[in-house]
C-alpha positions as CSV (number, residue, x, y, z in Angstrom):
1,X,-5.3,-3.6,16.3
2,X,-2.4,-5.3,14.3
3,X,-0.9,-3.0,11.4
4,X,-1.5,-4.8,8.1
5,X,1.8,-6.4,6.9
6,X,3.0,-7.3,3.3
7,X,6.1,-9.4,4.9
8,X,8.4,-6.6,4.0
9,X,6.4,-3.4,5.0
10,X,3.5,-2.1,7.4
11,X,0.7,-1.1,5.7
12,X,-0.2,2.6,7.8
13,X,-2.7,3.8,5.1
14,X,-3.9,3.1,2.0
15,X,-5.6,5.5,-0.6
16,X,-6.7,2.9,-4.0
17,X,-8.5,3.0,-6.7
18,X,-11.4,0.5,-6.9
19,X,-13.6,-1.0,-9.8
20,X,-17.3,-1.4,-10.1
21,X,-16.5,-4.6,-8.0
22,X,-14.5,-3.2,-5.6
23,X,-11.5,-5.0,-6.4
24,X,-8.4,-2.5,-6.4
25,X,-7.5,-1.4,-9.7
26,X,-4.1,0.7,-8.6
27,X,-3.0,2.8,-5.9
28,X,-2.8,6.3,-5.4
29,X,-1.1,6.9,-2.1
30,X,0.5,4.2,0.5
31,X,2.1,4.7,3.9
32,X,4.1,1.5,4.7
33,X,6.8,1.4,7.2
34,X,9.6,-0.8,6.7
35,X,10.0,-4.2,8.9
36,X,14.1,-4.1,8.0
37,X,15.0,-0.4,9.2
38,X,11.9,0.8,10.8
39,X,11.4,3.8,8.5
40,X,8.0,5.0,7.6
41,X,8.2,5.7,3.3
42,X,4.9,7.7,2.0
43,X,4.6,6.9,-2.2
44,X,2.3,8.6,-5.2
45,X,2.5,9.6,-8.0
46,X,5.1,9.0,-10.1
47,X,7.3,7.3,-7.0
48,X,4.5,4.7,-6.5
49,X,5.5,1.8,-9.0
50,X,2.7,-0.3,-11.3
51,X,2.9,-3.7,-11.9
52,X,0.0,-5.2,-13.8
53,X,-2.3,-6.6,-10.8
54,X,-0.1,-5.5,-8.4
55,X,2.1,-2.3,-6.8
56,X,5.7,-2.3,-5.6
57,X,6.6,-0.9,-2.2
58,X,10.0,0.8,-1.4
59,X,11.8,2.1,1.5
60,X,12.9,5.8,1.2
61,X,15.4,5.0,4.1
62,X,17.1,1.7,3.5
63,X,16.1,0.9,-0.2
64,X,14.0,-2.9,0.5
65,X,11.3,-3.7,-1.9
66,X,8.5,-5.8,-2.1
67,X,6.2,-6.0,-5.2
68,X,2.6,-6.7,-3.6
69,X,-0.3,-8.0,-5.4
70,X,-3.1,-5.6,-5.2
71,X,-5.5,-8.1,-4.3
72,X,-3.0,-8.7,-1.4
73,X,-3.5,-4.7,-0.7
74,X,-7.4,-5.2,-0.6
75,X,-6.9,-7.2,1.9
76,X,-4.6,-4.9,4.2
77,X,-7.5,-2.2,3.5
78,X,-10.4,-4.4,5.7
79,X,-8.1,-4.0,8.3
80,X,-7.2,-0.3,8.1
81,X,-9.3,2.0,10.9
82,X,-11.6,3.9,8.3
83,X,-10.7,7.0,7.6
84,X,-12.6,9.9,4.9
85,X,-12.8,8.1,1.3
86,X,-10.6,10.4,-1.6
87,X,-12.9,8.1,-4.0
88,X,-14.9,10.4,-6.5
């Protein structure tokens, strides 16, 4: 299976927060590895960056970043293996 990718990152796994329509709201946790150094960055919390409708995505190692859309991030999530849901 390909790994999801955002044009900047790998999408490894993806932990969001959906509404009653399962669109994604915002993200708690993201594992992306980086297409320019190869690095694999883990961000939540306070390190994962907002945007309204949207997250941004940076390398621990080298520094890229990419602000995603979130409805670009559901998308990467239908084609994530399933894994245990942290949803309440």
């Amino acid at each position: 299976m390909d790994m999801p990718n955002t044009g900047q990152f790998y999408v490894l796994a993806l932990d969001p927060v959906r509404d009653e329509h399962g669109n994604i709201v915002h993200v708690r946790h993201i594992s992306i590895r980086c297409t320019a150094c190869g690095g694999i960055t883990e961000l939540s919390g306070d390190v994962l960056r907002k945007i309204p409708g949207g997250t941004v995505l940076t390398c621990d190692h080298c520094g890229a970043r990419q602000a995603v859309s979130n409805a670009r991030l559901a998308e990467c999530d239908h084609t994530l293996p399933e894994g245990p849901s942290h949803n309440p």
